[in-house]
N, CA and C of each residue as an Amber inpcrd file, in Angstrom:
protein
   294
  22.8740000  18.3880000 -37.4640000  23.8990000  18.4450000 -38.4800000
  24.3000000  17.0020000 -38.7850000  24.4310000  16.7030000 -39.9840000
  24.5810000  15.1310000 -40.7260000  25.8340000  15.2300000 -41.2070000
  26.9740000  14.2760000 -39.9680000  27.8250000  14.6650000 -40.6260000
  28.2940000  12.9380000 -41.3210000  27.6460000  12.2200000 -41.0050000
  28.0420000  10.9210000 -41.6860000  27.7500000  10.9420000 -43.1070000
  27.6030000  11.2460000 -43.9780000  27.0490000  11.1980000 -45.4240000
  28.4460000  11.5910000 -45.5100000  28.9340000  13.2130000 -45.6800000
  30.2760000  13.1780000 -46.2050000  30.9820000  12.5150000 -45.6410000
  31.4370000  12.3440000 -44.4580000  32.2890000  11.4270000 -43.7400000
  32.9810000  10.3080000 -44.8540000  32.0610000   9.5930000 -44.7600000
  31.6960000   7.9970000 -45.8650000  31.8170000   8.5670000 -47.7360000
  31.3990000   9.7470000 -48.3820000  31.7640000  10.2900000 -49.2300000
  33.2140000  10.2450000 -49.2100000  34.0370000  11.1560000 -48.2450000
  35.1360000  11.0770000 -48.3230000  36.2860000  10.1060000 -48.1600000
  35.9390000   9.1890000 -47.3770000  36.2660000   7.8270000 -46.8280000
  36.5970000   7.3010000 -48.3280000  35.4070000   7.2590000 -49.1350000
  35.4900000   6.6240000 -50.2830000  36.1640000   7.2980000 -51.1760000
  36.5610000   8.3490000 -51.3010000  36.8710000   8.7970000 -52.5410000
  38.6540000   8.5950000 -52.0900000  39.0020000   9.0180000 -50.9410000
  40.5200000   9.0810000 -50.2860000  41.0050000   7.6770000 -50.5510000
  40.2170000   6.8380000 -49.6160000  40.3540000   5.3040000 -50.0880000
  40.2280000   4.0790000 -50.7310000  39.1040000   4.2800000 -51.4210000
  38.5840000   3.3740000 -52.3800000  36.9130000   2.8520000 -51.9000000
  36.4270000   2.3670000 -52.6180000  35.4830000   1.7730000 -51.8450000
  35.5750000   0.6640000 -51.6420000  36.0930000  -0.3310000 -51.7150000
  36.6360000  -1.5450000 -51.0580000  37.1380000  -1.3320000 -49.0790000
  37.9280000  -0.1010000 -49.1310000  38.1850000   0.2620000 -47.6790000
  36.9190000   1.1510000 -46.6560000  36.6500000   1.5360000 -48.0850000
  35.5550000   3.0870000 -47.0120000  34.6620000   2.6030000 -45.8760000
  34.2780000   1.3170000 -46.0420000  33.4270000   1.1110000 -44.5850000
  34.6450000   0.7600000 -43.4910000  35.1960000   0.0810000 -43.2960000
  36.3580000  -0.0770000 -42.0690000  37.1280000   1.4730000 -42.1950000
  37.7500000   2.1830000 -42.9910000  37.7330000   3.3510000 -42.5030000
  36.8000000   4.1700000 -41.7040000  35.4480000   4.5990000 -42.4980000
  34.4060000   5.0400000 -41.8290000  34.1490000   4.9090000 -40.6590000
  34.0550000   3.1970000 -40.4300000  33.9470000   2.6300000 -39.0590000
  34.9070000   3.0620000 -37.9470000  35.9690000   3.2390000 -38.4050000
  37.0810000   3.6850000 -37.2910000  37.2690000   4.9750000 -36.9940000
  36.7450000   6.0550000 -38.3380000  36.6570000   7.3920000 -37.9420000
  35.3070000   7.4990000 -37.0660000  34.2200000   6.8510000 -37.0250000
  33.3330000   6.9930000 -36.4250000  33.7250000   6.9720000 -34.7190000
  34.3830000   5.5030000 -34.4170000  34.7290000   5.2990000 -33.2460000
  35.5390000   6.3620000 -32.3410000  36.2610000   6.4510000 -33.4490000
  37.6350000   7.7050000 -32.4730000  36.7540000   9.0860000 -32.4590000
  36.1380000   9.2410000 -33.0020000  35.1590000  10.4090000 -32.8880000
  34.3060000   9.7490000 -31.4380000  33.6280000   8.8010000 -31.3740000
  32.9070000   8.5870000 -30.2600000  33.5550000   8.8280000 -29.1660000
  34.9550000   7.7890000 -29.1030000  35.5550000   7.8960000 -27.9000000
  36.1420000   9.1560000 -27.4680000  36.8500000   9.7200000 -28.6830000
  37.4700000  11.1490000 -28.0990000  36.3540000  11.8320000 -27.7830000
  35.2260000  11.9930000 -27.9620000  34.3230000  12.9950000 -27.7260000
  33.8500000  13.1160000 -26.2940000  33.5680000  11.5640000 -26.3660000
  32.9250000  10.9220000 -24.6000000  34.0990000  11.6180000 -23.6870000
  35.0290000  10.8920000 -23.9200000  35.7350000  11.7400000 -22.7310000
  36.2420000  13.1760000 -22.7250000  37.2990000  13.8470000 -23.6500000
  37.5140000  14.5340000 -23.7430000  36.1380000  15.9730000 -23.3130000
  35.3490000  16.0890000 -24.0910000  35.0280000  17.1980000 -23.8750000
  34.0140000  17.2320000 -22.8540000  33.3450000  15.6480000 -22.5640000
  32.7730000  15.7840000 -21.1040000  33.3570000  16.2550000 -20.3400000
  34.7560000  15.4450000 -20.0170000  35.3680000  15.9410000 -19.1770000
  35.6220000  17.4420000 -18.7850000  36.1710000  18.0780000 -20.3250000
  36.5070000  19.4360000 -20.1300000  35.0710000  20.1690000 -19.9900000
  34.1030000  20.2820000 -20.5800000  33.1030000  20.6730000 -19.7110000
  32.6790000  20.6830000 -18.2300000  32.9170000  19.6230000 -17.8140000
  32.5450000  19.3220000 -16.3280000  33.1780000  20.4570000 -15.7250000
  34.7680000  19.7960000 -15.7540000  35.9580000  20.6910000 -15.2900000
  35.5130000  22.5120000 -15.4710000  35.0270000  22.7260000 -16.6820000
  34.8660000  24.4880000 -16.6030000  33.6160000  24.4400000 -16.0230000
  32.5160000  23.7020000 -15.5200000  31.2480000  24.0920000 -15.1750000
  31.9120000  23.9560000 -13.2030000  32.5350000  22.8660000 -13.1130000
  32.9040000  23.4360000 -11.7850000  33.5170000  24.6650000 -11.1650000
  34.7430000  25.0630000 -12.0800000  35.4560000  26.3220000 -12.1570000
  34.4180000  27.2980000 -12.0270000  33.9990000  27.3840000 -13.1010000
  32.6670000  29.0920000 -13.0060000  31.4140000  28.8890000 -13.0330000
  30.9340000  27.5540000 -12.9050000  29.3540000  27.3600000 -12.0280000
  28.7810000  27.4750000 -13.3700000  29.1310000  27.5590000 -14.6600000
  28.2740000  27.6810000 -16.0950000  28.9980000  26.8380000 -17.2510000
  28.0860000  26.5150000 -18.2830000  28.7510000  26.4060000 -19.2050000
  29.0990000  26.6960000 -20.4260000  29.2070000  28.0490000 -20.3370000
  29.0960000  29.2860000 -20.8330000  30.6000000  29.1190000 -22.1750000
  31.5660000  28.9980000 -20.9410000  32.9870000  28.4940000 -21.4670000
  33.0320000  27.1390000 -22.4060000  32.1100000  26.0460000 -22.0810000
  31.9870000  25.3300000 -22.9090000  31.0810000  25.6750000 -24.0650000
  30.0990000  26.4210000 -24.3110000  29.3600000  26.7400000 -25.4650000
  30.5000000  27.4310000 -26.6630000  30.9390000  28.0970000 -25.7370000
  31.8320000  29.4420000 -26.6950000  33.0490000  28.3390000 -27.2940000
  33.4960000  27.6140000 -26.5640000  35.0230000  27.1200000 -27.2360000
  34.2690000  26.0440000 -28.0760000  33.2170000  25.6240000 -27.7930000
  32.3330000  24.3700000 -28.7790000  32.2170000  25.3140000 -29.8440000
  31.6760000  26.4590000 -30.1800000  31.3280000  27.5640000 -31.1280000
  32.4710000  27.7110000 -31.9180000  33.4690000  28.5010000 -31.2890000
  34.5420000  28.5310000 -32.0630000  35.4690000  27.5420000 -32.8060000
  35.1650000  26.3220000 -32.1990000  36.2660000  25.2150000 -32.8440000
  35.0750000  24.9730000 -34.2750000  33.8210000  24.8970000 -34.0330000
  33.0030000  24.6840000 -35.3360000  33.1110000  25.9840000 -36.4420000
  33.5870000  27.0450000 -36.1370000  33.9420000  28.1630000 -36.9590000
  35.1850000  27.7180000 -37.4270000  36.3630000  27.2250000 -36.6360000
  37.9100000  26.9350000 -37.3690000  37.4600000  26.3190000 -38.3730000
  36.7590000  24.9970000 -37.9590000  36.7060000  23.3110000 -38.3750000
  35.9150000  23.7020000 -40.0140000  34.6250000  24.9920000 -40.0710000
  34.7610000  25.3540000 -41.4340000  35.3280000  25.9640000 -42.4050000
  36.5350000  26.6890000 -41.3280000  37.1370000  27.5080000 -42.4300000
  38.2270000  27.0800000 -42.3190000  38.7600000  25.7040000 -41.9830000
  39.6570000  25.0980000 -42.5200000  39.5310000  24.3240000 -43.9950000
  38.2260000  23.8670000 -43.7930000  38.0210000  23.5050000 -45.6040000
  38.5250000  24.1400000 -46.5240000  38.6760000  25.3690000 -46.3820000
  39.3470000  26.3720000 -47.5870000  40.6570000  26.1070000 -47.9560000
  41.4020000  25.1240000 -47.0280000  42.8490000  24.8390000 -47.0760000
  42.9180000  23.5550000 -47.2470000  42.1630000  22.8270000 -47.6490000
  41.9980000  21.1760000 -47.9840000  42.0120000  21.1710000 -49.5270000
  43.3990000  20.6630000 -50.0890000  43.7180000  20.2890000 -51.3580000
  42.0270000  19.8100000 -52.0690000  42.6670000  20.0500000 -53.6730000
  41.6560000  19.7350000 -54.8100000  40.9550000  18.4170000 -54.3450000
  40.4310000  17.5720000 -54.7470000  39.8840000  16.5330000 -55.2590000
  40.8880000  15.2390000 -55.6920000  41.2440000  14.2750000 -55.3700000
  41.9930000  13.1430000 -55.3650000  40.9560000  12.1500000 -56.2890000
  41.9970000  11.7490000 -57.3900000  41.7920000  10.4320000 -58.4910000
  40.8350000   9.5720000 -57.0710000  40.0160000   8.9990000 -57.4580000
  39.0920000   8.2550000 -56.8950000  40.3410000   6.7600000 -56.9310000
  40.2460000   6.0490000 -56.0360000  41.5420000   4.6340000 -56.5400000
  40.4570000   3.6390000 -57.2790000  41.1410000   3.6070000 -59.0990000
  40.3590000   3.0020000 -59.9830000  40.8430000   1.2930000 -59.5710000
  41.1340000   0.7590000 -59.3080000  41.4550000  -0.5520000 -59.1550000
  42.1750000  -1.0000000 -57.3380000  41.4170000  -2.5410000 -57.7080000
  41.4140000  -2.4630000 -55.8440000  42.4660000  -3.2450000 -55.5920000
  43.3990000  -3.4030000 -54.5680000  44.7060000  -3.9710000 -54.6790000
  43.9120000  -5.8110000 -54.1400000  44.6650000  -6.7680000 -54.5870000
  44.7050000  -8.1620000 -54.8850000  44.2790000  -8.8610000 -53.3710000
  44.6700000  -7.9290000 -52.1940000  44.4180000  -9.0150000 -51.3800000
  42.7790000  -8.3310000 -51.1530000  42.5570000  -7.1130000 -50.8930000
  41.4180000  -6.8870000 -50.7640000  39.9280000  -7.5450000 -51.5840000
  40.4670000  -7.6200000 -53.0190000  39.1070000  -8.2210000 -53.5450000
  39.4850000 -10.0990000 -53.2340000  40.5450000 -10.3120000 -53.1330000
  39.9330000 -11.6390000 -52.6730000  38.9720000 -12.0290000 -51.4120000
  39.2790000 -10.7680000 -50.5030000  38.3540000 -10.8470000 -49.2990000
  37.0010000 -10.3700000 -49.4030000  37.0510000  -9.3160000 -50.7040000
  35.6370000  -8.8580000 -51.2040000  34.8340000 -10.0530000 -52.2110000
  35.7730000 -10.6510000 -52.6920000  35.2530000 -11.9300000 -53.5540000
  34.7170000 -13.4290000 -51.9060000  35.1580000 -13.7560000 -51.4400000
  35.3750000 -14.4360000 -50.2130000  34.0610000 -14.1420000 -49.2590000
  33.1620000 -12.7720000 -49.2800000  33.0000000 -12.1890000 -48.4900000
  31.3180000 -12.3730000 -49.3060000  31.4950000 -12.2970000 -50.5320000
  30.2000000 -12.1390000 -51.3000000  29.9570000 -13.7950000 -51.2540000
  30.5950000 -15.0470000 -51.0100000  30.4010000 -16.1010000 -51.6840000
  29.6070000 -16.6620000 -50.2280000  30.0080000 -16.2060000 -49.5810000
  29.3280000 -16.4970000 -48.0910000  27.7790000 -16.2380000 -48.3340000
C-alpha cells in the first residue's frame, strides 16, 4: 500500500507547495517514530500475554477499517494557497540561487 503519493498530495494542497516537503518530511517522521515504538511494543506485550499475534493482526485490521471510513467525514476540498507568504519565497528564491 503507497501511502506517500497522497500523503505529499495532501501536504500540498493543505499547505502550499512552498511548505509541502518539510511538512511531508515531518509527517513522515512521526509516523516512523510512533510506529517503531508504539506498536512494536504493543505487539510484543500481547504476543507475551497469549503466546500469538493474533490480537495484534485483528486491532492492526480494524484501525485500517476506522482509518477508511473516516475519510467520509473529512471536509470538501480546500482553495489550494494561491500565493506564498514573503519570508518563504525569499528562502525559495535564496535556495534556487545556490
Amino acid at each position: 500500500m503507497a501511502s506517500v503519493p497522497p500523503t505529499v498530495v495532501l501536504c500540498r494542497e493543505y499547505f502550499g507547495p512552498a511548505r509541502a516537503a518539510v511538512v511531508s518530511g515531518w509527517v513522515f517522521a512521526f509516523h516512523m517514530v510512533g510506529t517503531g515504538w508504539r506498536i512494536a511494543l504493543t505487539a510484543g506485550i500481547g504476543r507475551d500475554l497469549s503466546g500469538s499475534y493474533l490480537i495484534a493482526w485483528i486491532t492492526a485490521a480494524v484501525l485500517c477499517f476506522l482509518a477508511a471510513a473516516s475519510l467520509f467525514l473529512m471536509p470538501g476540498s480546500r482553495k489550494a494557497v494561491s500565493e506564498v507568504p514573503e519570508e518563504i519565497q525569499d528562502e525559495v528564491n535564496s535556495a534556487a540561487m545556490e
